[in-house]
C-alpha positions as CSV (number, residue, x, y, z in Angstrom):
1,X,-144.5,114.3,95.1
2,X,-142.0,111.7,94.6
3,X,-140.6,113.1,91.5
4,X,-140.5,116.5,93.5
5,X,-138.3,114.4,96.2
6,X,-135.8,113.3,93.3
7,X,-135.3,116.6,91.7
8,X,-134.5,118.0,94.8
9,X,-132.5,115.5,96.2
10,X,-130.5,116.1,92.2
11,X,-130.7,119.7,92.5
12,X,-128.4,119.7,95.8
13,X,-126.1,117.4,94.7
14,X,-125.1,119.2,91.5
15,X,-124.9,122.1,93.4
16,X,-122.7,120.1,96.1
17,X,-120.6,118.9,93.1
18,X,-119.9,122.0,91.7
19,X,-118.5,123.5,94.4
20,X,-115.7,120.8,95.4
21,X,-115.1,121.3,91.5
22,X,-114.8,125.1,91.7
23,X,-111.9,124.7,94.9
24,X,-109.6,122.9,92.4
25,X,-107.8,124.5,89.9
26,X,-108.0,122.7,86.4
27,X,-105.9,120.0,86.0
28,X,-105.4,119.9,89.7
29,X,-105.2,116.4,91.5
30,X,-107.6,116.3,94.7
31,X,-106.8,113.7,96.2
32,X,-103.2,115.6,97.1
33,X,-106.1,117.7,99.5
34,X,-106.7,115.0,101.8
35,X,-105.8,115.7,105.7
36,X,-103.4,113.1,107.0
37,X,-103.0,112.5,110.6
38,X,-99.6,113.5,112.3
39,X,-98.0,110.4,113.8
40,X,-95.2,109.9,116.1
41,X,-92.1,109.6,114.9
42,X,-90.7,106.3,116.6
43,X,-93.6,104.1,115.8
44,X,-93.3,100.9,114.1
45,X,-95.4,98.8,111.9
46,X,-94.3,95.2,111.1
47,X,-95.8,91.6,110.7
48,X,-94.8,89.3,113.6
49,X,-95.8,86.0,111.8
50,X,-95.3,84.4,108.8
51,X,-91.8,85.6,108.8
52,X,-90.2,86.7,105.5
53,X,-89.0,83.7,103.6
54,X,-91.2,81.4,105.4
55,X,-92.9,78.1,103.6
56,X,-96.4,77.6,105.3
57,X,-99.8,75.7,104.8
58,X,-103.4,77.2,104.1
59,X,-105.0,78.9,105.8
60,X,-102.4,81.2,107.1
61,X,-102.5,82.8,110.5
62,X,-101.1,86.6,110.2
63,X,-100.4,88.5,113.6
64,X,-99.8,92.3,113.3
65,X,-97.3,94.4,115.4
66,X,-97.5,97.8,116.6
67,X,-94.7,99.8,118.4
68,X,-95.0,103.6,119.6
69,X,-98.7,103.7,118.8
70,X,-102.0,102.4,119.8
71,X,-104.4,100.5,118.2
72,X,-108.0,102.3,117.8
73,X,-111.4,101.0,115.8
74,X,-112.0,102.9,112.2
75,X,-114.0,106.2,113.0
76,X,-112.8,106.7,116.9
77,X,-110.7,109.9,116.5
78,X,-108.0,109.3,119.7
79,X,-104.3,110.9,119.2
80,X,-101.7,108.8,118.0
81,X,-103.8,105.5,117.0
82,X,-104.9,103.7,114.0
83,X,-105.9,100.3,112.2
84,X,-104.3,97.7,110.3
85,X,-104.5,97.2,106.9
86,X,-103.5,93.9,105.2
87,X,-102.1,94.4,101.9
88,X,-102.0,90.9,99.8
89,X,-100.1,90.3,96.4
90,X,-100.3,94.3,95.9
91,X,-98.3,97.6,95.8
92,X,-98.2,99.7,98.8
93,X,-101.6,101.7,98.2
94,X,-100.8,105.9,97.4
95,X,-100.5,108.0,100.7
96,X,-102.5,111.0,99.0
97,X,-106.3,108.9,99.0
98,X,-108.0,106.2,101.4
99,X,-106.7,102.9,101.7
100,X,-108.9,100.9,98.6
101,X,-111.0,97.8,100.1
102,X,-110.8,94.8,98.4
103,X,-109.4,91.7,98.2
104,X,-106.1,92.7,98.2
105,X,-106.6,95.6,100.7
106,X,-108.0,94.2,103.8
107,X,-109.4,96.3,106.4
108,X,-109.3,95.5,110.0
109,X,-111.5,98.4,111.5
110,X,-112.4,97.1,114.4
111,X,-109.2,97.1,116.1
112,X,-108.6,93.6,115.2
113,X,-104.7,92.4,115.7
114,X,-104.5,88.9,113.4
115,X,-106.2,87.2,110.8
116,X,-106.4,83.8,108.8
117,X,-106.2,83.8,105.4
118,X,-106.6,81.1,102.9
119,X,-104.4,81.6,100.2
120,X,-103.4,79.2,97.0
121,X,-100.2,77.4,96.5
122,X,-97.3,79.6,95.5
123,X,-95.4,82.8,96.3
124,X,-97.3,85.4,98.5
125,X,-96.8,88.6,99.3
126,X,-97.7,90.6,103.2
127,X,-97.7,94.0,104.0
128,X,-99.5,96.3,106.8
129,X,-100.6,99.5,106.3
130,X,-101.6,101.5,109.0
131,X,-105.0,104.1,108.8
132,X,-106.5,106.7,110.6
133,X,-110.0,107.4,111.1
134,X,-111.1,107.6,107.8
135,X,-108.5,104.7,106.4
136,X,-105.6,107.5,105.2
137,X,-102.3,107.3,105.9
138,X,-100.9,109.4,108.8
139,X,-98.1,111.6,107.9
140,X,-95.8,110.3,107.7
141,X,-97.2,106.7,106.4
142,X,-96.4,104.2,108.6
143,X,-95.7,101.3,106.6
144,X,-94.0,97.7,107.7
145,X,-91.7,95.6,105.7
146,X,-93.0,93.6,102.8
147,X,-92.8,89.7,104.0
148,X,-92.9,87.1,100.8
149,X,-94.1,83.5,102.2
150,X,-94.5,80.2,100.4
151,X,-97.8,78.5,100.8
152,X,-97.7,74.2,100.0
């Protein structure tokens, strides 16, 4: 019976599979297919503290700013809203797929505004990203400034 259950459960997903494969052309990237969210046009993303340049101490208390927009938890579907992302010592993620989660891509889907971070002596790197829904970038991305701190 259980064996039944698997092949099944096997059956459906290469069939699944093989359809999202046959709705791309060969050689043709997918992830370009992902539906953005319109945004306004006036909104603004930035990091109000650390300030660029700043020298601090860990742990590091990072408060996020959002202008033209309203904040909204990961999955609530309300117009012109979205989450923060924290990007850490990384490159802006790509527009065309979700917002990675890791490390260096943290995800604040709950609607959260700040965070503390503990990070190692040295040169540091902040930048917010902000996601819809499903953690993609609206169109267009709203992005803020890269802020480079010093931690002692």
């Amino acid at each position: 019976m259980i064996a039944c259950v698997r092949l099944a459960t096997l059956a459906i997903l290469v069939v699944t599979l093989g359809a999202f494969a046959a709705r791309a052309e060969p050689g043709e990237d997918q992830t370009a297919t992902i539906p953005r969210t319109a945004r306004p046009p006036d909104a603004k993303l930035y990091i109000i503290s650390p300030q660029n340049g700043e020298t601090v101490t860990s742990p590091v208390t990072v408060r996020f700013g959002l202008s033209g927009m309203g904040v909204a938890p990961a999955g609530v579907a309300t117009p012109d809203t979205g989450h923060h992302h924290l990007i850490v010592d990384a490159p802006t993620p790509s527009a065309d797929a979700p917002i990675p989660k890791d490390e260096k891509h943290i995800h604040f889907g709950g609607g959260q505004t700040e965070t503390t971070l503990s990070l190692t002596p040295g040169t540091h790197t902040l930048q917010l990203v902000l996601g819809d829904k499903d953690h993609v970038m609206q169109s267009p991305p709203l992005v803020s400034e890269t802020v480079t701190i010093t931690v002692k």
